[in-house]
PAZAPA-4460 file (N, C-alpha, C; in steps of 0.05 Angstrom, whole numbers, plus 32768, in hexadecimal, padded with zeros to 4 digits):
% residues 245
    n_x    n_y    n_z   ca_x   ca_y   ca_z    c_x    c_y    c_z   seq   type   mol
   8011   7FE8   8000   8000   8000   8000   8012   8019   8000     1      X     A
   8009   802D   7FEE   8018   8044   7FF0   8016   8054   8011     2      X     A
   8034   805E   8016   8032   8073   802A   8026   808F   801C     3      X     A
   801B   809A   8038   8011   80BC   802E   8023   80CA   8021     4      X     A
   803F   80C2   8025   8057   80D4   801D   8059   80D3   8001     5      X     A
   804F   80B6   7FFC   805A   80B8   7FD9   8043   80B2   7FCD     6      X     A
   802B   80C1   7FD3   8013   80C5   7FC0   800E   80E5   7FC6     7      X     A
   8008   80F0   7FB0   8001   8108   7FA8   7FE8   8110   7FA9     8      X     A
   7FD2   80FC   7F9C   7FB4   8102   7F9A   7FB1   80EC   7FB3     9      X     A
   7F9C   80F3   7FC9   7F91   80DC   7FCF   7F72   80E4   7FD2    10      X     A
   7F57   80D5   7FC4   7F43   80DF   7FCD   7F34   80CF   7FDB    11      X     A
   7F2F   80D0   7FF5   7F21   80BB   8009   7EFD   80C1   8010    12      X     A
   7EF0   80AF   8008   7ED7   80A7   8009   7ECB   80B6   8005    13      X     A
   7ECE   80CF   7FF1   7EBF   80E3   7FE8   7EA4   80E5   7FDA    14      X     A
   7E90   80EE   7FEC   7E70   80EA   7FE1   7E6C   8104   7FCF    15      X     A
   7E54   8104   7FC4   7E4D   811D   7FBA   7E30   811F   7FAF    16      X     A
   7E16   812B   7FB8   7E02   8126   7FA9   7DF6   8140   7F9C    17      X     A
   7DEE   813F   7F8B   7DDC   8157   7F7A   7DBB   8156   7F86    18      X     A
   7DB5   815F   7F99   7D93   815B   7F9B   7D95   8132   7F9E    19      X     A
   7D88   812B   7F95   7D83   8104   7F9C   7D90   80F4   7F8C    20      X     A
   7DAB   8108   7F87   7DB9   80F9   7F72   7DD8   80F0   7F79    21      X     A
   7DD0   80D8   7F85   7DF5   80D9   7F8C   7E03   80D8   7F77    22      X     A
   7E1B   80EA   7F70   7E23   80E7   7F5A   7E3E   80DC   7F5E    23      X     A
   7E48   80DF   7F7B   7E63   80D2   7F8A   7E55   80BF   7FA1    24      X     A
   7E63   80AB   7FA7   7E58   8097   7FBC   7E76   808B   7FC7    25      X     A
   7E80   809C   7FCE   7E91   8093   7FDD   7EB1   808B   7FD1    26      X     A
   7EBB   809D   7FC0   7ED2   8097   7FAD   7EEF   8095   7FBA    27      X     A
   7EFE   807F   7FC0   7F17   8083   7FBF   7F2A   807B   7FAC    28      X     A
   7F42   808F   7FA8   7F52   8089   7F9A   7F72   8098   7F93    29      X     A
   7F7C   8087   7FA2   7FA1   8093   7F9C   7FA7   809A   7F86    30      X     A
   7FB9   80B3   7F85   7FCF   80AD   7F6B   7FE8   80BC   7F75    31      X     A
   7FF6   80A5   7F6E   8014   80AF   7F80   8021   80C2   7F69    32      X     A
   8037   80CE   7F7A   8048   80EC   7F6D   804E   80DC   7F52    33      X     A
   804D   80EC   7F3E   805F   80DF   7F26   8049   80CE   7F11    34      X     A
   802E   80C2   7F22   8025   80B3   7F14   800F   80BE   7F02    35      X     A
   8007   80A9   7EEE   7FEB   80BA   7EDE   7FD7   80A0   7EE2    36      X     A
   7FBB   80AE   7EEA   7FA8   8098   7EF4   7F96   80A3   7EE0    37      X     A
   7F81   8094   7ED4   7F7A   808A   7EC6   7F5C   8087   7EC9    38      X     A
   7F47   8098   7EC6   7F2A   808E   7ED2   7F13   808C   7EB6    39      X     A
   7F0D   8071   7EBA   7EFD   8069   7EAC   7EE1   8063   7EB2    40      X     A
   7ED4   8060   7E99   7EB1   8055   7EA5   7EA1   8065   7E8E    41      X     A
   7E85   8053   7E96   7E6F   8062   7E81   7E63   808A   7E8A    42      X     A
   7E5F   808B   7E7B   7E59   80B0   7E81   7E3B   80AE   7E90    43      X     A
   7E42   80C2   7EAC   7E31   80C4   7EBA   7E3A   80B8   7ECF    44      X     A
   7E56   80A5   7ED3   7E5F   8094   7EEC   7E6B   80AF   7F01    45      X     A
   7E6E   80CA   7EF6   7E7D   80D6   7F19   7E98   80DB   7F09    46      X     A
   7EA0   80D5   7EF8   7EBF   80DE   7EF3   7ECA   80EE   7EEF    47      X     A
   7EBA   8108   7EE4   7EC1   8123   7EE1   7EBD   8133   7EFE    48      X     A
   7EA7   812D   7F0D   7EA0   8133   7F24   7EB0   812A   7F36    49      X     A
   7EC2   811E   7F31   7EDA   811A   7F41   7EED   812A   7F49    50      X     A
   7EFA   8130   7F21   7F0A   813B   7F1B   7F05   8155   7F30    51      X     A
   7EF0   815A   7F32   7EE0   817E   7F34   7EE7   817D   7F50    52      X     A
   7EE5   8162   7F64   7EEC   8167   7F7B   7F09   8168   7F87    53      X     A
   7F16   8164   7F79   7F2F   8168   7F7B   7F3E   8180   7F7B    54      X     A
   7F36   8187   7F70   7F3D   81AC   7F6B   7F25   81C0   7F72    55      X     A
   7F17   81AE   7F82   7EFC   81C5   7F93   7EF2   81D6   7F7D    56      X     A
   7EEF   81CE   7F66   7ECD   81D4   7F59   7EBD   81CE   7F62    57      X     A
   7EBA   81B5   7F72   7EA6   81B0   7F7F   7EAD   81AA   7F98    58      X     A
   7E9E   81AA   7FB1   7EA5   819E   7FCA   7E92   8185   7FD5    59      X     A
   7E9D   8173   7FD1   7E90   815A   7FDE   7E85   8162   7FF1    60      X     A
   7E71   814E   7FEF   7E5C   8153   8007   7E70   8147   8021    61      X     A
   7E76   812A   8020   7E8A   811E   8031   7EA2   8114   8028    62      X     A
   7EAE   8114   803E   7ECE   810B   8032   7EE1   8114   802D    63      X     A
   7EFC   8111   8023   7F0C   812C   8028   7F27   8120   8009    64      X     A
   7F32   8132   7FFE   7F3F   8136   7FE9   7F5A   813C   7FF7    65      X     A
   7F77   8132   7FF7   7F92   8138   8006   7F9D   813A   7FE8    66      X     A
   7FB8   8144   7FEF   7FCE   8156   7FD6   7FE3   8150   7FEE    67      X     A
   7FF0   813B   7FDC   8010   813F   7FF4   8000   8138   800E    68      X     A
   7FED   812C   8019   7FE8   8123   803D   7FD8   8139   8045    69      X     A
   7FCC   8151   8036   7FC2   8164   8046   7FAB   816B   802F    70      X     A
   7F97   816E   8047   7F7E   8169   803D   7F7D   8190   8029    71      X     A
   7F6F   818C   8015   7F66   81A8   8000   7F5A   81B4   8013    72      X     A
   7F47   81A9   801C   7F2F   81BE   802B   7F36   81D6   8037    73      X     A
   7F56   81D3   8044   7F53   81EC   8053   7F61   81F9   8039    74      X     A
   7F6B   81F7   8025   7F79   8207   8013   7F65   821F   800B    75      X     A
   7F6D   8233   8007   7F61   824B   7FEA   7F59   8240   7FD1    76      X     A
   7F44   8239   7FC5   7F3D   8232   7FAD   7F56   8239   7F97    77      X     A
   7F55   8252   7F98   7F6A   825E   7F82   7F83   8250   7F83    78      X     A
   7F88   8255   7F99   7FA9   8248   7F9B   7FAE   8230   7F97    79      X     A
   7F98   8215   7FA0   7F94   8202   7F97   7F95   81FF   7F7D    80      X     A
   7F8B   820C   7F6A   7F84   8207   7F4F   7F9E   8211   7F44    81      X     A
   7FB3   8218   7F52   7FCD   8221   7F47   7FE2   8201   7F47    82      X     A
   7FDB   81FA   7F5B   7FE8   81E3   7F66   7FDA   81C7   7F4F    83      X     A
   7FC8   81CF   7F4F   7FB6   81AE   7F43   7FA4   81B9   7F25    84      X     A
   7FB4   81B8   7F07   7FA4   81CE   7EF9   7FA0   81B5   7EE9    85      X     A
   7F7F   81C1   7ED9   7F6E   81B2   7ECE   7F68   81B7   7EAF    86      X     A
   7F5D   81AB   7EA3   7F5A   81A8   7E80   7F42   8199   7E76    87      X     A
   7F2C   81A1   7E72   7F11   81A6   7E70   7F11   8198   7E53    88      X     A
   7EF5   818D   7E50   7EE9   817E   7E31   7EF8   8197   7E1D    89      X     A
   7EE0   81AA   7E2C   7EDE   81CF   7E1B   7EFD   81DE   7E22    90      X     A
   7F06   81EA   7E11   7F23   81F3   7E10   7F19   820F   7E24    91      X     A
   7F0A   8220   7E1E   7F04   8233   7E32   7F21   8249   7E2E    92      X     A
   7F1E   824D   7E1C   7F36   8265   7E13   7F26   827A   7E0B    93      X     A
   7F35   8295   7E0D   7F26   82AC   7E10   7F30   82BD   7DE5    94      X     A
   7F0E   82BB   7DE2   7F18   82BE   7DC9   7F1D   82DC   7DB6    95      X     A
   7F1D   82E9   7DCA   7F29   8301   7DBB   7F3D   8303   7DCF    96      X     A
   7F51   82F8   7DDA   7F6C   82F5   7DDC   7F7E   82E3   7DCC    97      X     A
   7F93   82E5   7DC9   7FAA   82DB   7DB5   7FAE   82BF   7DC6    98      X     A
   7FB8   82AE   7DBD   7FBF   8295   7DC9   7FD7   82A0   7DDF    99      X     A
   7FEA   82B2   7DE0   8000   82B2   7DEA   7FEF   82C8   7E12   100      X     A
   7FDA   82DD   7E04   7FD0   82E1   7E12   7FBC   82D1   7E26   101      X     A
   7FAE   82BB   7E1E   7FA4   82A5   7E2B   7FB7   82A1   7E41   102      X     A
   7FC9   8297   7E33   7FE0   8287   7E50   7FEE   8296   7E5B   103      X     A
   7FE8   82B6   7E5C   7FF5   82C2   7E6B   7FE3   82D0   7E7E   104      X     A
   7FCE   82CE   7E7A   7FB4   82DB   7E87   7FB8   82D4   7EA8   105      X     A
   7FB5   82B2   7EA5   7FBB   82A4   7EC3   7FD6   82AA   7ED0   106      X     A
   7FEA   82BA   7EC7   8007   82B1   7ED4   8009   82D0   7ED8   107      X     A
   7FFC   82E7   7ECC   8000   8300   7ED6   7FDB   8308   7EEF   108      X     A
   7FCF   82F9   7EF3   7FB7   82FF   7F02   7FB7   82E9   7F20   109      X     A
   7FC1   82D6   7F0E   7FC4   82C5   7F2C   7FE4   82B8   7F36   110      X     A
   7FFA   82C1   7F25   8016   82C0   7F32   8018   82DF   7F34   111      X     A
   8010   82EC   7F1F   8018   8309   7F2D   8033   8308   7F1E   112      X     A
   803C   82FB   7F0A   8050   82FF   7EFB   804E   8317   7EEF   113      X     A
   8066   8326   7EED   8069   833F   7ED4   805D   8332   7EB6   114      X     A
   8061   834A   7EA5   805E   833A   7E89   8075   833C   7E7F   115      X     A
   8089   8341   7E7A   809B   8334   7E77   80A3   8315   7E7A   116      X     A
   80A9   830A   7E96   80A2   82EE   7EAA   808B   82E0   7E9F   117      X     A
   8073   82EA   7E94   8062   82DB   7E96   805F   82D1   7E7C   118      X     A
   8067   82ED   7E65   8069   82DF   7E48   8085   82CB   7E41   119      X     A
   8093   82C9   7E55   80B4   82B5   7E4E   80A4   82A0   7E5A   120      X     A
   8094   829A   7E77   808A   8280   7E7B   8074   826F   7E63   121      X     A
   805D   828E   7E59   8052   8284   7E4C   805F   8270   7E27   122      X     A
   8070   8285   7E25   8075   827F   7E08   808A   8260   7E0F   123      X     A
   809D   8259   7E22   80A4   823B   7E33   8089   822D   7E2D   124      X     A
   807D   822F   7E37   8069   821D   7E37   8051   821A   7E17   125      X     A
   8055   822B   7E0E   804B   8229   7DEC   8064   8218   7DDD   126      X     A
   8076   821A   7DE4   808F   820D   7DD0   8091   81F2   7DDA   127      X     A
   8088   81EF   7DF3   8081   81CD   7E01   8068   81C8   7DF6   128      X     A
   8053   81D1   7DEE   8040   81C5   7DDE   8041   81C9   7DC7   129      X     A
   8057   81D2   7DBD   8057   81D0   7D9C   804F   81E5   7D93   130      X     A
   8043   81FB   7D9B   8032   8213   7D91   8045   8231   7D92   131      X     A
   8059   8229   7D93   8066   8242   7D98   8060   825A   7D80   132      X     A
   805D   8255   7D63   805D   825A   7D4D   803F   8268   7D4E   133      X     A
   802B   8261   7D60   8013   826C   7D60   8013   827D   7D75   134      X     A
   801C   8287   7D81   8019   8295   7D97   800E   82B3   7D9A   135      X     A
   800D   82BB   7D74   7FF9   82D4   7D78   7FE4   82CF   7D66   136      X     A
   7FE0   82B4   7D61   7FC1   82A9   7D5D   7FAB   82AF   7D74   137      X     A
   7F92   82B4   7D68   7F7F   82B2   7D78   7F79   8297   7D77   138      X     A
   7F5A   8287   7D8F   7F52   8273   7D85   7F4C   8267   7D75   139      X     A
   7F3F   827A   7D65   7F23   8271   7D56   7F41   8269   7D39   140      X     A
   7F50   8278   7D3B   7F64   8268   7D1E   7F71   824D   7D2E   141      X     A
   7F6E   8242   7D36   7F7E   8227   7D47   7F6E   8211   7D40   142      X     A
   7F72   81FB   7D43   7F69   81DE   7D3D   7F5E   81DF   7D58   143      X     A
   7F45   81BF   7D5A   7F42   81C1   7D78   7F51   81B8   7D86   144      X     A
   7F60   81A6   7D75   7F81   8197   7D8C   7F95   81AA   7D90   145      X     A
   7F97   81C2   7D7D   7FA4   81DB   7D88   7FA1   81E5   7D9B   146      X     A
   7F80   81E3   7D9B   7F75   81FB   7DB2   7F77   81E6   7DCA   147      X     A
   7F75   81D1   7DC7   7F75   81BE   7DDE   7F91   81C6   7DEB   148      X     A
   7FA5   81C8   7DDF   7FC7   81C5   7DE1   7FCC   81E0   7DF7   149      X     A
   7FC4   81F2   7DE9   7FBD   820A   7DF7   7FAE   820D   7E0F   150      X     A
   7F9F   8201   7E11   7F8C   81FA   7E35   7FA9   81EF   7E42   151      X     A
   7FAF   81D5   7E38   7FC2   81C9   7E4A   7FDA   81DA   7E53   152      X     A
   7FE1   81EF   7E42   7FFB   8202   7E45   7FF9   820D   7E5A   153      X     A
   7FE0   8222   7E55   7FD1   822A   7E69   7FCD   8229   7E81   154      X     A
   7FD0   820F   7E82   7FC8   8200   7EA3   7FE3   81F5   7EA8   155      X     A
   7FF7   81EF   7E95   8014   81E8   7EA3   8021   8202   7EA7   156      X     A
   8021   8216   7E9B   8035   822C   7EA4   8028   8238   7EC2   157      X     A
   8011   8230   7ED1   8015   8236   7EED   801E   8221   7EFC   158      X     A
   8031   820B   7EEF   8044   8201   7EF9   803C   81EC   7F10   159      X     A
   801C   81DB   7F0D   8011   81D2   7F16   8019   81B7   7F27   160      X     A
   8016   81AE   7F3E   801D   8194   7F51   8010   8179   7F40   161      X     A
   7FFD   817F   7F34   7FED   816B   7F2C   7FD4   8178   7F0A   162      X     A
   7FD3   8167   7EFF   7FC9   816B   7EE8   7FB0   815D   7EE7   163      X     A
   7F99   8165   7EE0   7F7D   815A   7EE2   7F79   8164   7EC2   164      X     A
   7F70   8143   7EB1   7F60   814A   7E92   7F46   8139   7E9D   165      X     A
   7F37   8153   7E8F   7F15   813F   7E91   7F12   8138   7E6E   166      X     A
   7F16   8128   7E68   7F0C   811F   7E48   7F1B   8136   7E35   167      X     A
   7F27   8134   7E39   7F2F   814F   7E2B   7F33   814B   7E0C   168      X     A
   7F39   8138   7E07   7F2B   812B   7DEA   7F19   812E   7DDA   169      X     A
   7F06   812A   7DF0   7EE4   8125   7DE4   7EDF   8136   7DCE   170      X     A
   7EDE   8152   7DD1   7ED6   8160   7DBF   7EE9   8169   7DAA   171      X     A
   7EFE   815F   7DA9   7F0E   8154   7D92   7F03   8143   7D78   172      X     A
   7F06   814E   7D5E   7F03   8136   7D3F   7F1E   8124   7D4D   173      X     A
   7F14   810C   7D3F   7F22   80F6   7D3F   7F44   80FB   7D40   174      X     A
   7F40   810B   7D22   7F63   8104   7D1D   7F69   8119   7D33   175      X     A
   7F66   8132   7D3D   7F75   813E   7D4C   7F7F   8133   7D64   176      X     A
   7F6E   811A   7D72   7F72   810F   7D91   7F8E   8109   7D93   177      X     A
   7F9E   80FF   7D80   7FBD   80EE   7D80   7FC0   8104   7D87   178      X     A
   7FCF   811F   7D80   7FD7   8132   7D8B   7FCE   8138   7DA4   179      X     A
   7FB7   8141   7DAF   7FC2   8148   7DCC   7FBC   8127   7DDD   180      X     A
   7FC0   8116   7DD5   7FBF   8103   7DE4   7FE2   80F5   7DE5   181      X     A
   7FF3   8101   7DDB   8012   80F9   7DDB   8015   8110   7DE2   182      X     A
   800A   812D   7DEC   801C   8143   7DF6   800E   8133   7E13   183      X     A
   7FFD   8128   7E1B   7FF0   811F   7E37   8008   8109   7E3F   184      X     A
   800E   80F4   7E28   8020   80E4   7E32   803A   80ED   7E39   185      X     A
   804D   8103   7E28   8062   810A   7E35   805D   811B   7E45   186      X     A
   8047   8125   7E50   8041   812A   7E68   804D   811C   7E7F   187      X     A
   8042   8106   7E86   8043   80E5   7E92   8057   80DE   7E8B   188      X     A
   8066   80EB   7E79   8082   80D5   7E7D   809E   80E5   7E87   189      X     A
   8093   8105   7E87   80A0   8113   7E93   809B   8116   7EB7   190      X     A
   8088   8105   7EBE   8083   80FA   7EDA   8074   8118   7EE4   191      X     A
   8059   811D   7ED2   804A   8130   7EDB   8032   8121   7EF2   192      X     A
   802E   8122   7F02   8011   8118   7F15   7FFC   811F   7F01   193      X     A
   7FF0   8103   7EFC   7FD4   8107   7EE3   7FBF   80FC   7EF1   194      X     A
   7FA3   810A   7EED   7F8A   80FB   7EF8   7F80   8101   7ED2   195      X     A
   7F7C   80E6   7ECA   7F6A   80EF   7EA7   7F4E   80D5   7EAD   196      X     A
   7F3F   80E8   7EA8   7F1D   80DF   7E9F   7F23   80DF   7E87   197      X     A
   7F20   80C8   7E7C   7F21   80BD   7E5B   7F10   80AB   7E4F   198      X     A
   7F0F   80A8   7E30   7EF9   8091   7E29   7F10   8089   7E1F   199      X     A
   7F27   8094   7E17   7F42   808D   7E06   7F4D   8075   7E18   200      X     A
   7F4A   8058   7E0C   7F4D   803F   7E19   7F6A   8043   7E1A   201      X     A
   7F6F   8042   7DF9   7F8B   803C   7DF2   7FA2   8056   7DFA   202      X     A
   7F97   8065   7E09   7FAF   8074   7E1D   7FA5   8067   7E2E   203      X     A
   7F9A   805D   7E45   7F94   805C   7E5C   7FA5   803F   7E62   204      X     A
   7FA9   8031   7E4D   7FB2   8014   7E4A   7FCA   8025   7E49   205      X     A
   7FDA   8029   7E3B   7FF6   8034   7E32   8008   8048   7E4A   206      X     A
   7FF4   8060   7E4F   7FFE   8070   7E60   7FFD   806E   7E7E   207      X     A
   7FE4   8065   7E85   7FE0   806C   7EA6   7FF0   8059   7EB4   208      X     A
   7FF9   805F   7ECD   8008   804B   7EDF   7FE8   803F   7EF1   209      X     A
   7FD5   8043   7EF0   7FBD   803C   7F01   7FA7   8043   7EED   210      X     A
   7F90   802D   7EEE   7F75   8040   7EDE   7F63   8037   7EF4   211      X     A
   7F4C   8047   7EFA   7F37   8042   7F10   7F1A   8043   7F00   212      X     A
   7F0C   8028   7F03   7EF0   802D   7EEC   7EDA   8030   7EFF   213      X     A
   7ECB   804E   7EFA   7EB9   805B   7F0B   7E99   8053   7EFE   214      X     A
   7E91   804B   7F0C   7E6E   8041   7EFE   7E5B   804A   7F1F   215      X     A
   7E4C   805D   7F13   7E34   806A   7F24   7E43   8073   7F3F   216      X     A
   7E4A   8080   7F3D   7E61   808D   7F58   7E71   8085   7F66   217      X     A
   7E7B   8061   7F55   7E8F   8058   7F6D   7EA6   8054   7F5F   218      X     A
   7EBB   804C   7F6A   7ED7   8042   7F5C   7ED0   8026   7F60   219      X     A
   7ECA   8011   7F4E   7EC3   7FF7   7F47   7EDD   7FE9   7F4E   220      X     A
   7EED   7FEF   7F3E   7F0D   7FDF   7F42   7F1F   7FF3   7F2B   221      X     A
   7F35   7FEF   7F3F   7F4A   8004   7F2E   7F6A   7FE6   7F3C   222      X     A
   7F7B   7FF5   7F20   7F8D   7FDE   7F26   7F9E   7FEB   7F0B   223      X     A
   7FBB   7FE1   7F03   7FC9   7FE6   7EEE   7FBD   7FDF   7ED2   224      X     A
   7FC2   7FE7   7EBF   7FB2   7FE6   7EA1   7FB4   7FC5   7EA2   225      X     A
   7FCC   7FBC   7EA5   7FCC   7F9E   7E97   7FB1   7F94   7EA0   226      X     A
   7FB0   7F94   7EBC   7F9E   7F80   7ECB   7F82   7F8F   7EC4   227      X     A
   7F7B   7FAA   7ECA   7F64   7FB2   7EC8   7F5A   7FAE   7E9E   228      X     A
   7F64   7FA9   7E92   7F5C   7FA3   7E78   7F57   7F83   7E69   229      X     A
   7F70   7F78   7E76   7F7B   7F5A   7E75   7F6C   7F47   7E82   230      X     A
   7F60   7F51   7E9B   7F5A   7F36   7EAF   7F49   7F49   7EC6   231      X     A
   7F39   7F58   7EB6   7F23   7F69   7ECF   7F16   7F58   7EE4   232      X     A
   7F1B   7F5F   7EF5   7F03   7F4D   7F05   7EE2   7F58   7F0B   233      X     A
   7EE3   7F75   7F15   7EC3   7F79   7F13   7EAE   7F72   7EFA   234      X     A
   7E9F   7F62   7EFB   7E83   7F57   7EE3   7E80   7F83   7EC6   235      X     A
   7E7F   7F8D   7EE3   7E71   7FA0   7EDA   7E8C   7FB4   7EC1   236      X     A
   7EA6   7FAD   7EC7   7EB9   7FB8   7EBA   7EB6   7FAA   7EA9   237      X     A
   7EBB   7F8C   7EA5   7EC7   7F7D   7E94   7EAE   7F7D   7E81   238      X     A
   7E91   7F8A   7E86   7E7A   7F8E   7E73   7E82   7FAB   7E67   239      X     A
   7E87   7FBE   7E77   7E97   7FD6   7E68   7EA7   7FD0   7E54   240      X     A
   7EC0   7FC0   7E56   7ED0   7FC0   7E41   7ECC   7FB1   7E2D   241      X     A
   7EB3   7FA1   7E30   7EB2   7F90   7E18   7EA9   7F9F   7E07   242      X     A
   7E9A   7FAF   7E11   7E89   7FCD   7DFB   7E9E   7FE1   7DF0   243      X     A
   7EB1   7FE4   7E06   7EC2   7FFA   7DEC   7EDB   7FFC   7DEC   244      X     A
   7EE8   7FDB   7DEA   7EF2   7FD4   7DDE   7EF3   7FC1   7DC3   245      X     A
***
């Protein structure tokens, strides 16, 4: 069993209901420093609503969310979200700003960086997603795996503890997903802390060091790709994967 010292995420028995809707029932689940975990399941199981509790978008009704052994709750929202930054279906870029202005928006309002400091972090972090060349593009000229590339910059130049994607795919055409789905993997192999909500099997098999399969608010069974794909044991997974795989 992991010690507290060398897990980064831990979320213990976290409930959460909407009005008569449990949409959490009690979720645990580690992911140690370094690792990328992996959450799977049919839509509507709690997996994004997870994500959301982790970084206090939302606050569980019960249960508690730790970073490094120490519980979020007493943190600052903001400052939290500096520490643990997130990457949404929707790219959520501001479209009468330039791509270079996007990623500098967060690092001069909530680091309080000069602009000078803030356009050398920003434009670092465009040349690590490949976009350096676009940087006085607006959105609306970008691909959506561009604009996707750009969320993720975004959320790495505040230099984050931990990385949260909710599907970030999804609203991606086909051919664009290979692209930001290998900027996600050298993510993970540069030993970034990953929580990814995915339908993308064939990263979750390849990349994650852990996948956890969430069905109606619980964590069913989570375990390394081999075993959780290879030799599932829950009825209710091994009926998931026969469907989409």
């Amino acid at each position: 069993m992991a010690t507290s010292e060398s897990v980064s995420v831990r979320v213990r028995d976290v409930h959460l209901s909407f009005g008569s809707n449990r949409v959490l029932r009690g979720v645990d689940l580690d992911v140690p420093r370094g690792a990328t975990a992996c959450v799977i399941g049919p839509s509507g199981s709690g997996k994004s609503t997870l994500l959301r509790t982790v970084n206090r978008l939302i606050e569980p009704d019960r249960g508690d969310v730790l970073l490094d052994g120490r519980s979020v709750r007493g943190d600052d929202p903001d400052a939290l979200r500096q520490r643990v930054g997130m990457v949404f279906q929707q790219f959520n870029l501001f479209p009468h700003l330039s791509v270079l202005r996007n990623v500098t928006l967060a690092l001069r309002r909530v680091r309080r960086l000069g602009e000078d400091e803030a356009v050398a972090v920003a434009r670092a972090q465009l040349e690590l997603v490949g976009l350096a060349a676009k940087a006085d593009a607006r959105p609306a000229q970008l691909s959506g795996g561009q604009q996707q590339r750009v969320a993720i910059a975004r959320a790495l130049a505040l230099q984050p503890q931990v990385m949260l994607f909710d599907e970030a795919t999804s609203a991606l055409d086909p051919e664009l997903v290979k692209g930001v789905l290998a900027l996600m993997a050298d993510l993970s192999a540069q030993g970034m802390t990953m929580i990814v909500v995915t339908h993308e099997m064939g990263f979750a098999r390849e990349v994650a060091d852990t996948v956890a399969f969430m069905d109606r608010g619980v964590v069913l069974e989570a375990g390394e790709p081999a075993r959780i794909f290879e030799s599932a044991e829950h009825p209710r997974l091994r009926r998931f994967l026969s469907q989409v795989l």
